[in-house]
Backbone bond lengths (Angstrom), bond angles and torsions (degrees), N, CA, C in turn:
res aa  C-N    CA-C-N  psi(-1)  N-CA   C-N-CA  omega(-1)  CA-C   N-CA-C  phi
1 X - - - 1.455 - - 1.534 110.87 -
2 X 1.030 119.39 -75.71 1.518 115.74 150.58 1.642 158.23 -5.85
3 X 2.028 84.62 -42.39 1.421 112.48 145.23 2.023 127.56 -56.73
4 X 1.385 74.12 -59.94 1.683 98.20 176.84 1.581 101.84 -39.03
5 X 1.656 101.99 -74.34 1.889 102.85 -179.33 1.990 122.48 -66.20
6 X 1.406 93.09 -15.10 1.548 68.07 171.54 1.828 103.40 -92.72
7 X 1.701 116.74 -18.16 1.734 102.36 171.66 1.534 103.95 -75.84
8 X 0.950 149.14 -36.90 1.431 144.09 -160.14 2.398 96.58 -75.22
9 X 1.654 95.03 -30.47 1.291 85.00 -166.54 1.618 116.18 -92.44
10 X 1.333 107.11 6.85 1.829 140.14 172.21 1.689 100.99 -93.05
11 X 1.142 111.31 -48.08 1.370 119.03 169.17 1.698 111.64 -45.42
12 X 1.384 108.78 -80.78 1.191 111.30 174.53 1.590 120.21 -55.74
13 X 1.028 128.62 -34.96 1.560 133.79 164.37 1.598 115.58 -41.09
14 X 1.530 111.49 -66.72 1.425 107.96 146.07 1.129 162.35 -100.05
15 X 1.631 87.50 46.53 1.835 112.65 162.23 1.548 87.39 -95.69
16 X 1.181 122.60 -56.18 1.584 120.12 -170.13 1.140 116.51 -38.00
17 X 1.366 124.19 -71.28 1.722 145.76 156.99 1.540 99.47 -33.80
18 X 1.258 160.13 25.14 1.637 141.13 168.81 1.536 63.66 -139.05
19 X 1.536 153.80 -108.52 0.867 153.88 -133.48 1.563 109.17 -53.54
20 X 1.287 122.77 -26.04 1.803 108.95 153.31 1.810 114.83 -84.01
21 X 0.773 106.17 -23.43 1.574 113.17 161.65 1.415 119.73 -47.55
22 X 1.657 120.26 -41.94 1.285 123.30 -143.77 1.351 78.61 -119.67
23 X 1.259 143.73 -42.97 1.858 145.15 163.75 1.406 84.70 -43.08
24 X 1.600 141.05 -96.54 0.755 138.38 -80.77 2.199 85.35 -93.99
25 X 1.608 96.42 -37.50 1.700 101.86 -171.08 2.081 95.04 -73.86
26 X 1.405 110.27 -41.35 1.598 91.66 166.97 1.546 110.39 -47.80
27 X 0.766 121.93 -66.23 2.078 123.25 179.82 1.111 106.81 -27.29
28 X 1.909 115.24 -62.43 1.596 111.67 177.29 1.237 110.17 -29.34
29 X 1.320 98.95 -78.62 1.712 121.65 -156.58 1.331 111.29 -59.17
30 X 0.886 125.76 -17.13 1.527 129.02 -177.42 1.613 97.60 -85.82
31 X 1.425 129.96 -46.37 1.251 127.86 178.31 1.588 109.41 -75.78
32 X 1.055 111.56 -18.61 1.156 106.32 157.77 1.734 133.97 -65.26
33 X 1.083 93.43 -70.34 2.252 113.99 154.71 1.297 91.03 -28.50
34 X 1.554 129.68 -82.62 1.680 123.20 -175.41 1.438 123.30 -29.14
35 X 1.650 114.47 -58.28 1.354 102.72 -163.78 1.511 92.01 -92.45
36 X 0.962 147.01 -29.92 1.651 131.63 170.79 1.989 104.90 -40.07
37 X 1.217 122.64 -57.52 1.192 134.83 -161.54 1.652 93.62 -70.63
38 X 1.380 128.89 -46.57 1.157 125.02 175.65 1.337 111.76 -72.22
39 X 1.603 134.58 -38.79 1.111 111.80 164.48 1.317 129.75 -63.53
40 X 1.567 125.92 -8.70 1.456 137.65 174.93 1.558 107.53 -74.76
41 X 1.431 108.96 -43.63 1.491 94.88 174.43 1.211 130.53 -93.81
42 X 1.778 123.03 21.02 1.032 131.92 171.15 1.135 111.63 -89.91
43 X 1.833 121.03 -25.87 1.182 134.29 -165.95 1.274 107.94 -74.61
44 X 1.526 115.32 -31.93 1.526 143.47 -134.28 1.629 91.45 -98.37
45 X 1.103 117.72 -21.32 1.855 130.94 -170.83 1.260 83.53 -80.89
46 X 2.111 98.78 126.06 1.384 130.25 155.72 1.779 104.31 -48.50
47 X 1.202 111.89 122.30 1.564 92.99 163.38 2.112 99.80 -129.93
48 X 1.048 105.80 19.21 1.380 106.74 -175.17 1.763 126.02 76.49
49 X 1.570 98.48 9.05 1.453 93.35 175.86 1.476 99.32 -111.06
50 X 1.504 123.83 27.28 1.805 117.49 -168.13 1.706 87.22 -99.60
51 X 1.056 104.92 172.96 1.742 119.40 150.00 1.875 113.65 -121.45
52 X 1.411 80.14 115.18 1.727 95.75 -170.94 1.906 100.45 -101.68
53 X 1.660 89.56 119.28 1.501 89.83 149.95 0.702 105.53 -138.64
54 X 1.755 98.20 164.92 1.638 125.28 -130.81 1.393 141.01 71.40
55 X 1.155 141.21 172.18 0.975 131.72 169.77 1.391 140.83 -39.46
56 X 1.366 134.83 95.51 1.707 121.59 -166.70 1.079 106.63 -60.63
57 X 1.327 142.97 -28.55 1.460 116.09 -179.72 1.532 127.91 -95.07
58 X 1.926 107.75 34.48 1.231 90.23 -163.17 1.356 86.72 -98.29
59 X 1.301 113.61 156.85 2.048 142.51 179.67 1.870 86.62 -40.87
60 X 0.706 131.31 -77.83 1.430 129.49 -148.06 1.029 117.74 -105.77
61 X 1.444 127.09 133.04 0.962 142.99 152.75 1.962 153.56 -138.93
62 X 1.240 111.21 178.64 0.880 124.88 -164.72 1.756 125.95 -110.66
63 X 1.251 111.56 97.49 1.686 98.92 -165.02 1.852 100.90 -109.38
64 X 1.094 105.82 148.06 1.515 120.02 -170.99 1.938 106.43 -124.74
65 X 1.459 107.09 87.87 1.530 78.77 142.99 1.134 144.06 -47.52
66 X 1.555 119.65 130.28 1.484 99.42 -170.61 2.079 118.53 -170.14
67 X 1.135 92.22 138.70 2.107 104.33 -147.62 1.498 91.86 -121.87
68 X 1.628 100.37 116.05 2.104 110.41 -176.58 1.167 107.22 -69.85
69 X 1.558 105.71 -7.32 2.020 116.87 179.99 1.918 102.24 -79.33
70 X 1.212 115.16 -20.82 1.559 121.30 -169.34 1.262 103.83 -84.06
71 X 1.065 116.79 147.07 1.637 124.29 -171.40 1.352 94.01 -106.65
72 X 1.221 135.53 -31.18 1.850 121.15 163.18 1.116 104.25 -50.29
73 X 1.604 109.49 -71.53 1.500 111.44 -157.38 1.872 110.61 -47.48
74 X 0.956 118.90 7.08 1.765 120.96 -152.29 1.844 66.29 -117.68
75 X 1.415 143.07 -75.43 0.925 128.92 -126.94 1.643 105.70 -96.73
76 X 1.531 109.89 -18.34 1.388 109.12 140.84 1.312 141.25 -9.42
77 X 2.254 92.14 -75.42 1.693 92.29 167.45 1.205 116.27 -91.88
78 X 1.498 140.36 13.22 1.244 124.74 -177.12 1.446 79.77 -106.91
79 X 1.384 170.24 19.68 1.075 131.01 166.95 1.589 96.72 -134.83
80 X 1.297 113.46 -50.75 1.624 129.82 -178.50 1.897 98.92 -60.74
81 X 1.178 116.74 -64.18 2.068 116.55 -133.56 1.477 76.59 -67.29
82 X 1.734 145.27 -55.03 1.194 136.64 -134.39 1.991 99.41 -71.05
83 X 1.387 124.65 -33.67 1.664 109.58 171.96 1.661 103.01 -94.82
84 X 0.760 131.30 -4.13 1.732 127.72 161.54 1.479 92.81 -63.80
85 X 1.678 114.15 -85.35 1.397 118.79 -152.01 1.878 89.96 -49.14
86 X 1.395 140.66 -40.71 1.081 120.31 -145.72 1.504 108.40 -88.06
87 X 1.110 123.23 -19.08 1.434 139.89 -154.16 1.538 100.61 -109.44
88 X 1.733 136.41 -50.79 1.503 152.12 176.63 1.283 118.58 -104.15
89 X 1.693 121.25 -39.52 1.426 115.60 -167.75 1.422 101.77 -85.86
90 X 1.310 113.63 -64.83 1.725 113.46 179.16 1.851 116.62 -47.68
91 X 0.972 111.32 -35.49 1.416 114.88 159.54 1.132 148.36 -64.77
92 X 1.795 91.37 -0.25 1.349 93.91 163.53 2.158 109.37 84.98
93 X 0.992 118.67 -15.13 1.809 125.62 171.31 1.311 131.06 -63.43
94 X 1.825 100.12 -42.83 1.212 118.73 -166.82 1.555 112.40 -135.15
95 X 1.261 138.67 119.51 1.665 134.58 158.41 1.351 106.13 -75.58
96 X 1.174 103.83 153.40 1.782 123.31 -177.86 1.548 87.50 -110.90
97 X 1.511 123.24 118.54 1.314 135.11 175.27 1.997 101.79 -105.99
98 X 1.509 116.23 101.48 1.344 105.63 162.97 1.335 136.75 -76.02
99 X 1.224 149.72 99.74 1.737 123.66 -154.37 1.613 82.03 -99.99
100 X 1.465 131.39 112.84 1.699 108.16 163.38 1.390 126.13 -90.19
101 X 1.422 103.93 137.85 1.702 115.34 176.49 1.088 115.38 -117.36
102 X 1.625 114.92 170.29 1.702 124.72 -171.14 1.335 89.47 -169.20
103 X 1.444 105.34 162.71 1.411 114.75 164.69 1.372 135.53 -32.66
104 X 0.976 155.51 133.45 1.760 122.65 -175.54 1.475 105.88 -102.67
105 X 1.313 125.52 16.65 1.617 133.11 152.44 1.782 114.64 -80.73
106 X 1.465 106.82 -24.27 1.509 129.16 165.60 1.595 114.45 -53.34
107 X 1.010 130.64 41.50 1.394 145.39 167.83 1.552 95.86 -8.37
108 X 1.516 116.52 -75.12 1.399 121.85 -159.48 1.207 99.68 -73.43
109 X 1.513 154.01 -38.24 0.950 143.13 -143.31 2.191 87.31 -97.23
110 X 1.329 103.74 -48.33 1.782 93.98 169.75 1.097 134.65 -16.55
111 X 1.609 100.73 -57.32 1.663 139.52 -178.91 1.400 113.18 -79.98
112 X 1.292 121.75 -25.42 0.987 105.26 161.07 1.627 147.56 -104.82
113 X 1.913 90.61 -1.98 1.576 99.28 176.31 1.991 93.68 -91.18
114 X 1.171 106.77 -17.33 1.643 102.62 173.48 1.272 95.27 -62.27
115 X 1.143 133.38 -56.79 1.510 118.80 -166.27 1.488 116.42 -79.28
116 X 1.693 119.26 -4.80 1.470 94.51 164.49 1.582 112.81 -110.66
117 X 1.491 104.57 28.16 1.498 114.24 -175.49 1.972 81.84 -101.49
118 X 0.929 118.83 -52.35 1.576 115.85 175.23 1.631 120.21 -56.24
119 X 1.208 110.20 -38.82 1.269 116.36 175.12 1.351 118.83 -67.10
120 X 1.519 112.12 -37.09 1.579 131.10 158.60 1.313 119.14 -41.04
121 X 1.661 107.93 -41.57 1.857 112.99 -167.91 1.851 109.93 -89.73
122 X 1.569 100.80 -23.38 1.525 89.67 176.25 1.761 101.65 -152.84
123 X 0.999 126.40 30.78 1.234 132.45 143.34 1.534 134.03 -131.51
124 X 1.624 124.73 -175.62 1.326 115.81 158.76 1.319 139.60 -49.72
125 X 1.288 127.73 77.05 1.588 115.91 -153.19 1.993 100.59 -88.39
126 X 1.295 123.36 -16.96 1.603 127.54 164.03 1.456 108.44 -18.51
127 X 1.890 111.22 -67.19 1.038 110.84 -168.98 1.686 132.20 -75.52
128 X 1.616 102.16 -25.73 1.625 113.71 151.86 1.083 107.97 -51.48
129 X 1.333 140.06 -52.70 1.897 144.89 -153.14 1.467 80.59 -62.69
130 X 1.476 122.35 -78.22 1.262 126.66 -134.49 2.048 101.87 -66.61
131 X 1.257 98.35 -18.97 1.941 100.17 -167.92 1.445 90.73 -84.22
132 X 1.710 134.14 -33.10 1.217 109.69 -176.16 1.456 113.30 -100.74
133 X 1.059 123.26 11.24 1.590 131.80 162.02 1.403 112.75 -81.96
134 X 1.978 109.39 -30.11 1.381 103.47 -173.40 2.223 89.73 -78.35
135 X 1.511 102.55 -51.56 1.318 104.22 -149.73 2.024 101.96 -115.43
136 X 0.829 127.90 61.41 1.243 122.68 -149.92 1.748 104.06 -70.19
137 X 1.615 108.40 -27.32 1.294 97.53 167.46 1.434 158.08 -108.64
138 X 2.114 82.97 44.51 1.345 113.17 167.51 1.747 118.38 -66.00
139 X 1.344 108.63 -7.18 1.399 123.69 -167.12 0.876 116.30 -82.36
140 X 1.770 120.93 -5.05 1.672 147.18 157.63 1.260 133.45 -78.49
141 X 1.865 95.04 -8.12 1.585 100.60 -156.96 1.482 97.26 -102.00
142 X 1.658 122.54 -172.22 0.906 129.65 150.31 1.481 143.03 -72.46
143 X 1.711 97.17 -13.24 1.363 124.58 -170.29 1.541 94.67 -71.61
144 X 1.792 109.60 -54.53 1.659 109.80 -163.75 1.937 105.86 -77.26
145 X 1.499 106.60 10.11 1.519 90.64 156.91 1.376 126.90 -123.42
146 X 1.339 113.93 4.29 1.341 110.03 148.61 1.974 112.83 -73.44
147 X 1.081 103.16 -25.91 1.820 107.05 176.23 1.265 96.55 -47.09
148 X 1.759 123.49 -61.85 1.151 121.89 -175.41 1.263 129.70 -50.39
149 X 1.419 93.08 -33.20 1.787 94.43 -161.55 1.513 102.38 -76.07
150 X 1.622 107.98 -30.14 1.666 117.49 -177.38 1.589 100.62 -58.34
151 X 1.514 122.63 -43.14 1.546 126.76 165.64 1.235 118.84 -36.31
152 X 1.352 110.84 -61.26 1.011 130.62 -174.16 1.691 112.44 -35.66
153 X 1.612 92.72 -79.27 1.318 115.08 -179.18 1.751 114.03 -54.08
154 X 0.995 131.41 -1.92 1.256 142.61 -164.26 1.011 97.13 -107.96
155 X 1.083 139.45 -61.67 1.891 134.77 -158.13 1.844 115.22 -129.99
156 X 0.899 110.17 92.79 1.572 102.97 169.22 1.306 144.75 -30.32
157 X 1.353 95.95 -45.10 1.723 103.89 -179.53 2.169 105.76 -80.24
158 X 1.746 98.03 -21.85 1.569 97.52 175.80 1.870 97.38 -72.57
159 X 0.934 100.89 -39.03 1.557 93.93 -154.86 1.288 107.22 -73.41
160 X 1.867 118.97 -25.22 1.332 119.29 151.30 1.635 134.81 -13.35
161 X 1.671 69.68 -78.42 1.994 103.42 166.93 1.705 105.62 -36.81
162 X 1.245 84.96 -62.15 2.021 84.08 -161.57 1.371 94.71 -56.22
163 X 1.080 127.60 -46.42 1.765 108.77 -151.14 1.420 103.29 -128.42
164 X 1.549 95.62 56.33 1.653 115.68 139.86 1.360 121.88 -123.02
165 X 1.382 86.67 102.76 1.954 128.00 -173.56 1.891 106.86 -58.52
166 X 1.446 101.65 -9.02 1.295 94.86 -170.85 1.184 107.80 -102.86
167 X 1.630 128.25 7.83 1.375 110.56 -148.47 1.700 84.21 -161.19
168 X 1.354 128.23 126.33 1.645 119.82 -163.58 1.592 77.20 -132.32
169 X 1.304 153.14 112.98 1.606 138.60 154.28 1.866 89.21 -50.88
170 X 1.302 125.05 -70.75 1.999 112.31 -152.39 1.231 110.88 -30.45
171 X 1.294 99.50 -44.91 1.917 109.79 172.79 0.944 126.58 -53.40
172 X 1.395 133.41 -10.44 1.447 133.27 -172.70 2.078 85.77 -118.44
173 X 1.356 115.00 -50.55 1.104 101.02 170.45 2.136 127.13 -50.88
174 X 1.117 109.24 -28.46 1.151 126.92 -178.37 1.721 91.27 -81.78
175 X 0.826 150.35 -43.38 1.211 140.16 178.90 2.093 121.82 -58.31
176 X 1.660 71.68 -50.72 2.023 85.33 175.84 1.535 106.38 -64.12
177 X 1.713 115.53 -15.90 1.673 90.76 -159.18 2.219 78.03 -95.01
178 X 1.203 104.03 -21.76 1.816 87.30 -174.26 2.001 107.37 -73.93
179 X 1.521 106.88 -14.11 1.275 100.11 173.92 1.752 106.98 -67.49
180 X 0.777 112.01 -41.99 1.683 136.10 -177.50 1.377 107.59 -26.75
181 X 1.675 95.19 -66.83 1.819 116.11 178.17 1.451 111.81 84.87
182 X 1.178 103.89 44.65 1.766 105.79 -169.58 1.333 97.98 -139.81
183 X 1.464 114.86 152.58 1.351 139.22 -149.69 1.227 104.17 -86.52
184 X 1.709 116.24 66.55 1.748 103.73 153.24 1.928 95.74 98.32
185 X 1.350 85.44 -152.30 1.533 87.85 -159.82 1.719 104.63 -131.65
186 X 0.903 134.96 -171.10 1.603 110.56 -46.44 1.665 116.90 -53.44
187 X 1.607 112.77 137.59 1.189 106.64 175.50 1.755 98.03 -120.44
188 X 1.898 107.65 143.07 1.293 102.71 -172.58 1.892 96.68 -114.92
189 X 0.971 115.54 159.18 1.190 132.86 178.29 1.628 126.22 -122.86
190 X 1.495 110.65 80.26 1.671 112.61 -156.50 1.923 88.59 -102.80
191 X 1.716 99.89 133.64 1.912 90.90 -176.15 1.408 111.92 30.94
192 X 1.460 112.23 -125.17 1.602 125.60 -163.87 1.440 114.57 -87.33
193 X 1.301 118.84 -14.60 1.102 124.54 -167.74 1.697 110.49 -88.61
194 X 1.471 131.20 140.37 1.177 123.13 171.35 2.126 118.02 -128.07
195 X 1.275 110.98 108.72 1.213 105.12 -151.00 1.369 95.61 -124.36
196 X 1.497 121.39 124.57 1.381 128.69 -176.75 1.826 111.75 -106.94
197 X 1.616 86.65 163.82 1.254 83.97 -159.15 1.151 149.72 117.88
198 X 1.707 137.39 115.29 1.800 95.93 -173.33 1.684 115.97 -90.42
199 X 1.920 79.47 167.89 1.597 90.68 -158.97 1.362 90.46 -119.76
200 X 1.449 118.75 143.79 1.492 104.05 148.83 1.632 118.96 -98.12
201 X 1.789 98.41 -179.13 1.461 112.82 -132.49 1.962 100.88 -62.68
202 X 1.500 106.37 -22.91 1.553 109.49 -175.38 1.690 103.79 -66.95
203 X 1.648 119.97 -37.95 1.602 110.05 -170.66 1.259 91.10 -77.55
204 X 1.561 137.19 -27.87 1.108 107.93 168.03 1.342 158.06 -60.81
205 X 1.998 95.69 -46.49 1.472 118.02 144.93 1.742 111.46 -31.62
206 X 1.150 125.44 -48.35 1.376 140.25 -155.41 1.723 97.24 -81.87
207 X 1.180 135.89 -34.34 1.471 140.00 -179.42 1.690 99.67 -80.09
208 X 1.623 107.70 -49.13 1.574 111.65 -179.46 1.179 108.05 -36.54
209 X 1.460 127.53 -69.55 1.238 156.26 -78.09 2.220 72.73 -132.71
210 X 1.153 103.99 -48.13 1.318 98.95 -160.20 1.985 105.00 -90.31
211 X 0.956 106.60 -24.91 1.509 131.12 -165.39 1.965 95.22 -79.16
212 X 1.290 107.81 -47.80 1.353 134.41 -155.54 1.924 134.92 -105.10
213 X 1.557 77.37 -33.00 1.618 102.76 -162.77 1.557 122.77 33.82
214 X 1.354 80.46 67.39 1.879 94.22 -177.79 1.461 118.37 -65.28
215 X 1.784 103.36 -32.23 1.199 118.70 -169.93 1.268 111.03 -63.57
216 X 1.377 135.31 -12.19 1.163 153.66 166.79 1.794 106.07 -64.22
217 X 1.395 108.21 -20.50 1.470 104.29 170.32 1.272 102.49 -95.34
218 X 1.277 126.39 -33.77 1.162 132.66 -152.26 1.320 101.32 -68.27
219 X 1.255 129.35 -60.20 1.343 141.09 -177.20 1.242 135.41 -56.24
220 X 1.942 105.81 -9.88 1.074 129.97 160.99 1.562 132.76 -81.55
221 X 1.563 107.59 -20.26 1.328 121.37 169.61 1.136 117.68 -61.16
């Protein structure tokens, strides 16, 4: 009899022990899920150093790490952004949020996504996008710093931007994509989800669609 209660009371001892085991790693993980999701929507806050296309006030969006030195990120928008932007961005559903990064030993490339993150806030930045998508490693030459300096000299509040030494946005962007922990660039950031890599425009539609339930607009057109 005795036997019985001390196996039945080993029994229950380690039912107890797997059931604080299995509480205790749900707790982890759940505090884990929290601050990942909270660090996503801290990331996710406009602070004026992104480049947004499309509409800023539309509900949803789409943020892309993303380096004119990367041969994804280049084939991204030449193959992916043109049925996104035409189908979600022009419509007003979805913003395209760029944060750009580079090495931060990349001196020139620093200096130069600072200056088309400035050029972004109070000039034409279209025509910068399109010269370093065509040629991105003019940003080495001598040619792309007289460009600057012509920037420079052109607009005050840009030239502000550029040559404040105290304050780099890539650097803070380069920081969020190593919090991230994902392999390089382009990395996109849709809601909770963080998926590296390029995608084309259907896995994307397909993350929207699930992240968003766009298709719920869609089906209304």
């Amino acid at each position: 009899m005795k036997i019985k209660t001390i196996r039945k009371s080993i029994f229950i001892g380690i039912i107890i022990v797997i059931l604080s085991c299995i509480s205790i790693l749900v707790f982890i993980r759940y505090n884990k899920l929290n601050t990942h999701n909270s660090m996503l929507k801290t990331f996710s806050q406009i602070t004026g150093n992104e480049i947004i296309l499309g509409n800023e006030d539309a509900h949803y969006s789409v943020i892309v790490y993303f380096d004119y030195n990367c041969s994804f990120c280049k084939k991204f928008f030449n193959k992916t952004y043109p049925a996104l932007n035409e189908k979600y961005i022009k419509t007003g559903k979805v913003k395209l949020i760029l944060k750009l990064v580079c090495s931060n030993t990349d001196t020139n490339a620093l200096a130069a996504y600072q200056t088309a993150i400035c050029v972004n806030k109070f000039g034409d930045y279209s025509k910068l996008h399109k010269l370093l998508m065509h040629k991105s490693e003019i940003i080495y030459t001598e040619h792309f710093s007289k460009l600057v300096d012509e920037i420079i000299y052109s607009n005050d509040d840009i030239a502000e931007c550029i040559l404040d030494s105290n304050h780099n946005p890539v650097k803070e962007n380069n920081y969020q994509l190593e919090e991230l922990k994902t392999n390089g660039t382009p990395t996109f950031v849709i809601n909770n989800n963080v998926i590296a890599g390029y995608k084309d425009f259907f896995t994307i539609e397909k993350i929207l669609t699930n992240e968003y339930s766009l298709n719920k607009y869609n089906s209304d057109e």
